[in-house]
Every structure is written in structure tokens, then in C-alpha cells.
C-alpha angles and dihedrals in degrees: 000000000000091000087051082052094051097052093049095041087052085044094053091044084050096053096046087052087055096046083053098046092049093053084052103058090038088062093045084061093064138275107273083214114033119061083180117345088178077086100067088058125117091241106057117103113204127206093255128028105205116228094005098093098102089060095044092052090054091048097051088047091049094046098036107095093066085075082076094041096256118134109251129212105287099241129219114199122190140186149117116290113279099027089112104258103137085037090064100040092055094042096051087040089051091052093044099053086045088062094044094060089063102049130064092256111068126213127214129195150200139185117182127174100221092197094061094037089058103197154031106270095043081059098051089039087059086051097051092049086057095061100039100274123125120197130190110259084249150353107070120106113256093237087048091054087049096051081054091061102049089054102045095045083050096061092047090070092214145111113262129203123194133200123201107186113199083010083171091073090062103044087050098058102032109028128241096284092107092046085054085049099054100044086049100057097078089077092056095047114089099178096019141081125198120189122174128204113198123208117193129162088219121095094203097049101124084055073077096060114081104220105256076075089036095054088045102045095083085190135169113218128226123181125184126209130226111275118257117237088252093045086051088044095058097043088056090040081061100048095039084065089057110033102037136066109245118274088010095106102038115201099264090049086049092046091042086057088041099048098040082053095049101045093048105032122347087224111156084192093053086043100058084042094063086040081059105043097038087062090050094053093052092043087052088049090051098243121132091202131072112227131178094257078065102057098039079058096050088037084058095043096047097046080051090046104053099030080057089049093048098058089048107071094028114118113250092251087056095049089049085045089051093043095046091056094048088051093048092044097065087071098049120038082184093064134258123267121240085248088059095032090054096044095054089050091054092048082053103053088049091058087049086044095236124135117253117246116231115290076241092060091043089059103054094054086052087064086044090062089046091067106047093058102249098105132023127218123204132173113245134194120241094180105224090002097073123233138309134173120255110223121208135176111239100175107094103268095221090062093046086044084051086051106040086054090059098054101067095203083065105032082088101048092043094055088043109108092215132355115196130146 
């Protein structure tokens, strides 16, 4: 009887290594839908970036002068996630380095997400590696790392532009000193020349500066509007040439993405996601055609998926923030006030036994929630009771209910009908 066990459980081992490599070899053929789906990734750059001229020619007007050695206006740039911001930046920093490989007076650039590097000093470790300058992972003082850079940028002779990508991230954990620093540095540099371009999806940002920055930043301000469905619809028009095989992504399969992506977002970014996803689930499935079923599939995997991912990575006093307005929404489809909302999150850190932050730093990591799309601020009018801001959850609630089951700090607080004080 065991050995009879044995030799079905091997069979059956045996079988699932063919299937895969089967799967394997099919893949190695070629995909029947992608010609190259690396170009639906965030990351690639393409040699035009559809209704975002306007903005390309500003930047290179702004950042122009650097190509003769002279400082330029340090530049903020601001918008919702997916409006092309950091495709622009990269794309303008990539030609004019370019340009500058080919004058007397060398630019060098540097692009670095604040958000992934994490902290300080990983931000100042990717600068110095711009200019020449390795520095250990850790271990170094910060102000040590960033006396690093300014000699090694000095002695580059050149003029440096640096872009700090969710620069707001940054400012928010770790203050606005090494913003100081930075502005600063120009008065210490002889031969060269820094001049730093800021992207932040928030539009307040500067409200995080205190003004000894703001009086030293000298900046010029962008800012860049949702895309249009048409506009959406254009940029993935473009992609889909280059990244499908043809008739693989017929034209109402190309207007549903555009359209869902419009009417919840307007993120260019999202949009080229469910364009992606939604080719992968038709190639597992073995179709060589894209058809709606495949992107209401990828539509409910990626709202799963980031809102997932969201939750992941957010701070414990975010996630109780989070679960204490979907509790107190229940009870309001208009929304819940910060007054409500804060009183609700107090009453949940007292049953996990965990002290409250400040109403102030609440509400900071409600703006926080704001921007990454799970729950959504607006100002209301209370007549002669002033104004006060209407809090709603805009992530689905049967995802958040999935996720909050499987934490079990937060299984209890999510099921409570109410948690107050």
C-alpha cells in the first residue's frame, strides 16, 4: 500500500515537472500576443511622449543654461501620480546630457526616486555615485556623505542636476535640513554649478519647508494636469504599436482600457498597467487576442494588487487610521469629518494598546492616504461652522475587508460596528 503511494505520488511529481516544462518551452517560442511587453513598463522612456510638449520645451528652457556652465532656476514639479512627470524629467535630463557630451561644459545628471532610497544618506550615496564618489552602504555621517559630494562634484568641474523624485517622502521623515544643505551648496562650489529639480505628487509640499529653504530654493514651478481620455487614449495607441502583436489588441479593447483609466484616474502610469496585465492574462489563458473579459480581470487584480501593496509598506498608525475610517464609514456614505474620524482612531489605538499620535500628525498621514489613492479628503462647508474636510474610503471595501482579516491587530477593529472612545 505505501509502495503503491510512493509511485502515484512520483507520477503525479513527474507530471507537474512536464506541465512546467512545457509552459517553459511554450514561452521561449514567443508570446502570441507581446511583440515586447518591457515597453509597457513604467521605466521605458520612448522617443516621444505624446501631450506633454508643452512641458519638455519649459524644462529645457529652464535647464538650458547649464549647457554654458551657468546655475539654472532650481525647478518643483507637482502632479498626481501618472501625469508624466518623471517621464518627462528623465527624458529632458537624458537629451541634455546628451548635449552636454558634445560642448566644453559637461553635464552631469541624476535622477533618484526618494521614496525607494528611503533615506538621507541613500540619496546622497546615489549623488555621489553620479559624480565619481563611492561611499560605503552605511556607516558614514550624513553630513560627512554630503561633504563627499561637494567635493567630488567640485572637482568635476561640471554643472550637476539633480532629480529627487517624491521628494515629499523625504522631507516628511526626515525634515527639511538636507534640503537647507543642498540649496546652500552653491555658495561653497567655485568650478561647479548644482541645481536641483523636485517632483512631488503633492501639491502643498512647500507648506513642508520652513522659510529659511523656502527663501533659498530660487525655484520655477510646473505643475501637470490629469490626462484626458483622449489624451490616455493616444499615449496607449502609441505603446500598443510597439509592444503588441498586430490585431492582437483590437480598438474596442484599446477604448475600454482607455476609458476605465480615464473615468477613475486619469493615471497614464495605471493605464499602461491594465494594458499590461490584461495581455498576460489572455496569453496564460492561450488567446492571441485581448478581449474585454481580459481586462475586467486585470482591472480586478491590479485594484487588489495595489491596494495589497499599499497596505504593505504603510506605518501601523496609517493602517489603524485606514481601518478606523472604513469602520466609521459604514455608518456615513457621505463621509466622516476629521473631528469623527480622529476620534474613532483614538478610540482604536486604546483597544491595541498603542498611544495616539497628535491630531496635527493624523492628519498628515491622512494626506498621506490621500495620495496614494485609498482614501480620498475634500473641504466641506459647515455654514456658520466653518469648514471641515469629508473623508471617504476609495479603495473597494470588500478588498480592505479581505486585508484587514488577514492582519490579525486589525481583524477585531474592522468587524467592530463602531469604535469610539
Amino acid at each position: 500500500m505505501k509502495i503503491s503511494f510512493v509511485v502515484c505520488h512520483l507520477g503525479a511529481y513527474a507530471l507537474a515537472i512536464d506541465k512546467l516544462e512545457n509552459l517553459f518551452e511554450k514561452f521561449m517560442e514567443g508570446s502570441p500576443v507581446f511583440l515586447s511587453r518591457e515597453i509597457l513598463r513604467h521605466d521605458f522612456i520612448p522617443d516621444e511622449l505624446p501631450h506633454r510638449e508643452a512641458e519638455i520645451i519649459r524644462f529645457g528652457a529652464v535647464l538650458a543654461p547649464s549647457l554654458k556652465g551657468t546655475r539654472c532656476s532650481n525647478l518643483f514639479i507637482y502632479g498626481k501620480s501618472g501625469t508624466g512627470k518623471t517621464a518627462v524629467a528623465k527624458y529632458v535630463l537624458d537629451r541634455i546630457a546628451r548635449k552636454g557630451r558634445t560642448t566644453s561644459k559637461k553635464v552631469r545628471v541624476c535622477y533618484v526616486n526618494c521614496r525607494k532610497a528611503g533615506t538621507e544618506y541613500r540619496t546622497l550615496s546615489s549623488m555621489c555615485s553620479a559624480v565619481g564618489v563611492k561611499v560605503p552602504f552605511t556607516g558614514l555621517a550624513t553630513a560627512e556623505v554630503l561633504s563627499r559630494f561637494k567635493r567630488g562634484l567640485e572637482n568635476t568641474g561640471s554643472t550637476f542636476i539633480a532629480a529627487l523624485d517624491e521628494i515629499d517622502a523625504l522631507v516628511r521623515g526626515y525634515g527639511d535640513g538636507i534640503m537647507y544643505k543642498l540649496t546652500r551648496i552653491n555658495e561653497e562650489l567655485r568650478s561647479s554649478r548644482l541645481t536641483i529639480m523636485g517632483i512631488s505628487n503633492d501639491l502643498y509640499f512647500k507648506d513642508l519647508l520652513g522659510a529659511r529653504v523656502r527663501s533659498s530654493l530660487s525655484e520655477e514651478e510646473m505643475v501637470f494636469k490629469p490626462y484626458t481620455a483622449e489624451q490616455i487614449r493616444d499615449i496607449l495607441s502609441q505603446r500598443v504599436q510597439l509592444a503588441f502583436r498586430c490585431g492582437s489588441l483590437p480598438e474596442p479593447s484599446l477604448n475600454l482600457v482607455a476609458a476605465l483609466a480615464a473615468a477613475e484616474h486619469g493615471d497614464a502610469r495605471r493605464a499602461l498597467d491594465l494594458l499590461r496585465v490584461s495581455g498576460e492574462i489572455a496569453e496564460r489563458g492561450n488567446a492571441s487576442v485581448v478581449y474585454e473579459e481580459h481586462i475586467r480581470e486585470a482591472q480586478r487584480k491590479i485594484e487588489h494588487d495595489r491596494v495589497v501593496e499599499v497596505l504593505d509598506t504603510l506605518p501601523l498608525h496609517s493602517k489603524i487610521l485606514l481601518c478606523a475610517l472604513y469602520v466609521r464609514e459604514g455608518e456615513s456614505k457621505r463621509g466622516i469629518t476629521t473631528g469623527d474620524l480622529y476620534e474613532t482612531y483614538h478610540g482604536c489605538c486604546g483597544k491595541l494598546g498603542v498611544d495616539a499620535l497628535t491630531q496635527r500628525r493624523v492628519s498628515g498621514l491622512l494626506s498621506e492616504l490621500d495620495m496614494l489613492g485609498v482614501a480620498n479628503a475634500k473641504i466641506a462647508n459647515l455654514g456658520r461652522y466653518g469648514r471641515t474636510k469629508r473623508i471617504q474610503v476609495t479603495a473597494p471595501r470588500q478588498t480592505l475587508s479581505k486585508i484587514f482579516a488577514e492582519d490579525p491587530r486589525l481583524t477585531e477593529l474592522a468587524a467592530s460596528p463602531s469604535v469610539r472612545d
